[in-house]
C-alpha positions, 0 to 999 in steps of 0.5 A: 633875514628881513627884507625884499628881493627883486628878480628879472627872468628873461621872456625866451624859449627857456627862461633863466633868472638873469639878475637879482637884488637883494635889500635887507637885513639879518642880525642887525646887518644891512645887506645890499646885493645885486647878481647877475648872470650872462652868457648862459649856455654860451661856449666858454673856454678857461685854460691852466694858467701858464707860469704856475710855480709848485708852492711845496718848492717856494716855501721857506721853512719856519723854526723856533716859535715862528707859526702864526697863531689865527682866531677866527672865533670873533668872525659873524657870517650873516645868514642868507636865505636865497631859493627861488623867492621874490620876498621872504623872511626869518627872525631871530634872537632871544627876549626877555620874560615879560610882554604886555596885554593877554595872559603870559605864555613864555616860550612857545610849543609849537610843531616843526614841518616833519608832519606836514605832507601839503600846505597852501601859503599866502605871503605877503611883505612889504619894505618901506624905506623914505617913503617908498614901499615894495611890496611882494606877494606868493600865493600857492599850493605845495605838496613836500618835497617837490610838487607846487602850483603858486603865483610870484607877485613882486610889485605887480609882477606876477609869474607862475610857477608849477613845479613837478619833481625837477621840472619847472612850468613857468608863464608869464600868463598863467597860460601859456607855460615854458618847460625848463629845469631846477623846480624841486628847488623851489620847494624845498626854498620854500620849506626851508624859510618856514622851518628856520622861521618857526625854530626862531620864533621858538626862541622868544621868551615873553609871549602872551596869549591873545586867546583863541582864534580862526585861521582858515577855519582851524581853531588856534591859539593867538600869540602876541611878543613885544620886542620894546617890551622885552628888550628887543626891537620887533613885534610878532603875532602868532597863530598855533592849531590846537589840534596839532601844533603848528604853525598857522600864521605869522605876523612880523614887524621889524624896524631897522634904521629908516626901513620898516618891514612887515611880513604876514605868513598865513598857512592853511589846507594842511595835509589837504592838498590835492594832486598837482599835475603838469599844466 
């Protein structure tokens, strides 16, 4: 899914996300949504419903050929990736056989996260819809499976999360710090946008090798896939550590009717994070 996501956290004793928005797409799809929630540990009270009649008693039985026959094979279910983000992305699709400019790569051979212990991310994604440009920003460290210290920048926004196991520290100051719970989540949030990006750019056929080059002082090779060339819309730019494979950095472009978005991952200290601790 391409796209931003606009969050509202409420500034009490115990902050809670209170409302989302939603702006995006996935697989051609436009997708527009907005979740709210209210009355959180609040009393509530739902009862049975009265008059509930036993639907084995109201059936009338059907002879001969009378069973209706459902496919559902021709059903699409858009992909959404949610988890605790102010903007992510993944892309997905198959290419054709051949781009332009550098030498012709094919396919491409890179690692999945299964190696990968720690890892600093910066992302950054803007979404540009007549003219008017949102931009989101999340900087930070993470131990796998459930350790982070990082920043959520939306438009200016900024919120800071530590996480420890299934404790969240969240400050509004990178200060003062409100204790509440769901923190291993957003790790794991994190982690599951990265795999489902780097399996689905796996898929493109028709990368060419720009040649080598530095992320975070990690020798790499460049990547570069031309959807216009290629049949597809889209342009990505890929960074992969000859060392071990993965992934160091994407760049993303996409253009869906009068909203263009670009989305940069960048990925460095490998296995080289140190401890995260409780502020």
């Amino acid at each position: 899914m391409t796209g931003s996501y606009d969050i509202w956290i409420s500034n009490d004793g115990t902050p809670t996300i209170r409302q989302m928005k939603i702006d995006g797409t996935s697989s051609g799809q436009k997708i527009m949504a907005t979740l709210k929630w209210s009355k959180i540990n609040e009393p509530l009270t739902i009862a049975e419903p009265s008059n509930v009649t036993d639907p084995a008693s109201a059936m009338t039985p059907m002879t001969g050929d009378a069973t209706p026959a459902m496919d559902m094979t021709s059903e699409a279910t858009p992909d959404m990736e949610m988890g605790a983000t102010a903007a992510a992305t993944s892309v997905s699709g198959t290419g054709g056989t051949s781009g332009t400019g550098g030498t012709s790569a094919g396919t491409l051979d890179v690692a999945d996260l299964s190696n990968v212990k720690s890892y600093h991310l910066a992302l950054t994604s803007e979404s540009t819809t007549s003219g008017t440009t949102t931009t989101s920003k999340v900087e930070g460290d993470f131990i796998r499976p459930d350790k982070a210290n990082m920043v959520i920048d939306s438009s200016g926004t900024k919120v800071n999360y530590v996480v420890i196991g299934e404790d969240a520290y969240i400050s509004m100051d990178g200060k003062t710090y409100t204790k509440t719970t769901g923190g291993k989540g957003i790790v794991g949030a994190y982690d599951s946008i990265l795999s489902s990006t780097f399996s689905s750019l796996k898929g493109f056929n028709g990368y060419q090798n720009k040649g080598s080059e530095a992320i975070g002082g990690e020798d790499c090779d460049h990547y570069a896939y031309d959807g216009a060339a290629n049949g597809t819309e889209g342009k990505y730019e890929v960074w992969v550590a000859k060392s071990d494979k993965t992934t160091r950095q994407v760049k993303a472009y996409s253009k869906t009717g009068a909203t263009e978005s670009n989305v940069i991952y960048t990925i460095t200290k490998v296995n080289q994070v140190g401890d995260i601790t409780a502020p």
